[in-house]
N, C-alpha and C positions, 0 to 999 in steps of 0.2 A: 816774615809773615808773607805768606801768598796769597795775591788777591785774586779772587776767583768771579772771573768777567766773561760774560757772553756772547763778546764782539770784541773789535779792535781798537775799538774808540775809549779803550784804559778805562771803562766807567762799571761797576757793578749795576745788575736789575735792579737791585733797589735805588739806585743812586740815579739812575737816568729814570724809574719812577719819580724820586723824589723830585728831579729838576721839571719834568710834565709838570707836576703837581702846583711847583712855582709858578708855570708859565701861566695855567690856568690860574690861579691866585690872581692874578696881574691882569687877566683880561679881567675875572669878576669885579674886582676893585674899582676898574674904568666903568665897569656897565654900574655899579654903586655909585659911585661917586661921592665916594664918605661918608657913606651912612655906616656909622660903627655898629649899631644893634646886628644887622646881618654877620657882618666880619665876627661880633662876637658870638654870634650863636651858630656861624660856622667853625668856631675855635670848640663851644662847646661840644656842637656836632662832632667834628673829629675827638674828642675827650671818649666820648659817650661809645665812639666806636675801635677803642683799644682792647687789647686783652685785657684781662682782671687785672695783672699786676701791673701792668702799663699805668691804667687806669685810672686805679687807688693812688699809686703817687703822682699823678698830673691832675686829677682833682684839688689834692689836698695842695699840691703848687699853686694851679690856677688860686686856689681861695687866700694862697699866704703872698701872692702879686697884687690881687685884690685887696688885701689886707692892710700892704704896706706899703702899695704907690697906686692908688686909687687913680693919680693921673694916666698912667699906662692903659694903651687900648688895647683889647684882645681882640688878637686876629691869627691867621694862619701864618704859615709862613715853611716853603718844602713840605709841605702838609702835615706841621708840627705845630702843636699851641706855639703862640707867639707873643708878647707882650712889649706895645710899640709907643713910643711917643714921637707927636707930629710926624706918622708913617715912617718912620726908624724904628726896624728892630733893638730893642734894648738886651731883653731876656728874651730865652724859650727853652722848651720840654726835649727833649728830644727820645721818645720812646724807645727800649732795649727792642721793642719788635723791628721797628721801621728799619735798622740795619743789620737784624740779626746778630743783633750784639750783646752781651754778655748782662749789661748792664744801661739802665739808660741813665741821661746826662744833662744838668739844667747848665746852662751855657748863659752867659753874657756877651755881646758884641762892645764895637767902639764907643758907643754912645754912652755904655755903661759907666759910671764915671768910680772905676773900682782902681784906679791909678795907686798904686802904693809904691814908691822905688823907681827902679829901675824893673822889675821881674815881677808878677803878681799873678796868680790866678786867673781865668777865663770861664774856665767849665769844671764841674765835678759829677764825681759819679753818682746816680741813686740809687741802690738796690732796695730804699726801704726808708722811711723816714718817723725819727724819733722825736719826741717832744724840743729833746739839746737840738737837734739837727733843724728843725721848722725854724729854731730860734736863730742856728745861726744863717740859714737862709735868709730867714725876715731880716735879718740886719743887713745883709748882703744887699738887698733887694732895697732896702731904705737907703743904703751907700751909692746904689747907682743911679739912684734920681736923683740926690740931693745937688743941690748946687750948689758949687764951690764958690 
């Protein structure tokens, strides 16, 4: 696969968009100073401003994060929904638009506590989400907050 970049700095537009988008994250956040209503209605903001199909499956995420770990705070994050406990990314959306990519992708980080084995899942694809699929999210999602 060829990756196709603008400059010499090995980073695609969109991906050194993305990291600006962080950077500013990061300043908002200090000028907040924790106030989660802003961070979430700039999580929803950014929702609100995806294409259709982007959209439609990071709504219906946003509402199944919501659903099943009401402690998770929405926030941005590379200016992708985010969903954070004590400012730790846990989950987030990662739209098929934002990298030109085929498919978008609901991701877990460290904090997630999806530990199975030695090997285990991190991220999967969404082109589209089914009643079975919500469900096995939601349980994913209820996995990675509970505590062990």
């Amino acid at each position: 696969m060829t990756r196709n970049t603008d400059s010499n700095d090995g980073f695609t537009a969109e991906e050194r968009a993305a990291m600006k988008e962080h950077a500013a994250e990061l300043r908002a956040a200090k000028r907040r100073s924790g106030k989660k209503e802003l961070e979430a209605q700039a999580c929803l903001d950014k929702i609100a401003e995806m294409p259709d199909a982007d959209r439609v499956i990071a709504e219906r995420i946003h509402a199944l994060v919501s659903a099943n770990a009401p402690e998770l705070d929405a926030k941005t994050w590379y200016g992708m929904p985010a969903y954070a406990r004590d400012g730790q990314v846990i989950c987030f959306f990662q739209p098929a638009s934002k990298f030109k990519a085929r498919y978008g992708t609901f991701g877990f980080n460290d904090g997630a506590l999806l530990d199975d084995g030695s090997v285990w899942a991190t991220s999967f694809a969404v082109a589209g989400l089914t009643e079975a699929d919500e469900a096995f999210l939601g349980e994913l999602i209820r996995r990675a907050v509970s505590e062990a």
